[in-house]
C-alpha positions, 0 to 999 in steps of 0.5 A: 158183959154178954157178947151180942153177936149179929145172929143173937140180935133180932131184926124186923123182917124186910116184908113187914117193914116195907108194909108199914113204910107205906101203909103205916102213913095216915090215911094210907089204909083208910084209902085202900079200905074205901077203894075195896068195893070198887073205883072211887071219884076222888071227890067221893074219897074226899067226902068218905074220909073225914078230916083228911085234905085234897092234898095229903089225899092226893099225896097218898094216892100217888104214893099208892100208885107208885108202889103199884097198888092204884091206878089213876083213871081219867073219866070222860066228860064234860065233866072231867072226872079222876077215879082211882081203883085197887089193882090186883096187887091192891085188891091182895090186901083186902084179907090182911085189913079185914083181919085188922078190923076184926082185931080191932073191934075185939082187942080196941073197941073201948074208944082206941084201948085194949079193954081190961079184960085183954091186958096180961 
């Protein structure tokens, strides 16, 4: 047998595992993607991401707000309104998911598969 030694071995960068930690969650990039223009109404995030819950969407963002990339801000009322926006440490992933889409429209754009034409 081969010795394996520790520097032989390959290891996942600390970084990139720390992205997807966070963003590798459902809903994660769909909610940063939907607050690049600008600040949401939570009711408006609902409505623009279909088939996520009150819950889990508000889950997500205190997850967000924690790792410092969303703040909360309350509106005032009458009505009492709740908007979240990008901070600068959330606006800095805009290039990374804007490469994503374009990844995805050219290597996933045949419903989720990589078309024949790219699998070698």
């Amino acid at each position: 047998m081969a010795d394996h030694g520790e520097t032989m071995c390959r290891q996942v960068d600390v970084g990139m595992t720390r992205v997807f930690e966070l963003f590798g969650k459902r809903w994660t990039g769909l909610i940063v993607a939907t607050l690049m223009p600008g600040p949401v109404h939570f009711a408006d995030l609902r409505r623009a991401i279909p088939g996520i819950s009150e819950r889990m969407l508000s889950d997500r963002l205190m997850e967000l707000a924690a790792a410092g990339l969303v703040v909360r801000e309350v509106d005032e009322g009458p009505p009492l309104r709740v908007s979240y926006r990008l901070t600068e440490a959330g606006r800095g992933i805009e290039p990374a998911l804007k490469e994503l889409s374009r990844w995805a429209e050219t290597y996933l754009a045949d419903g989720g598969q990589c078309p024949e034409r790219f699998r070698k």
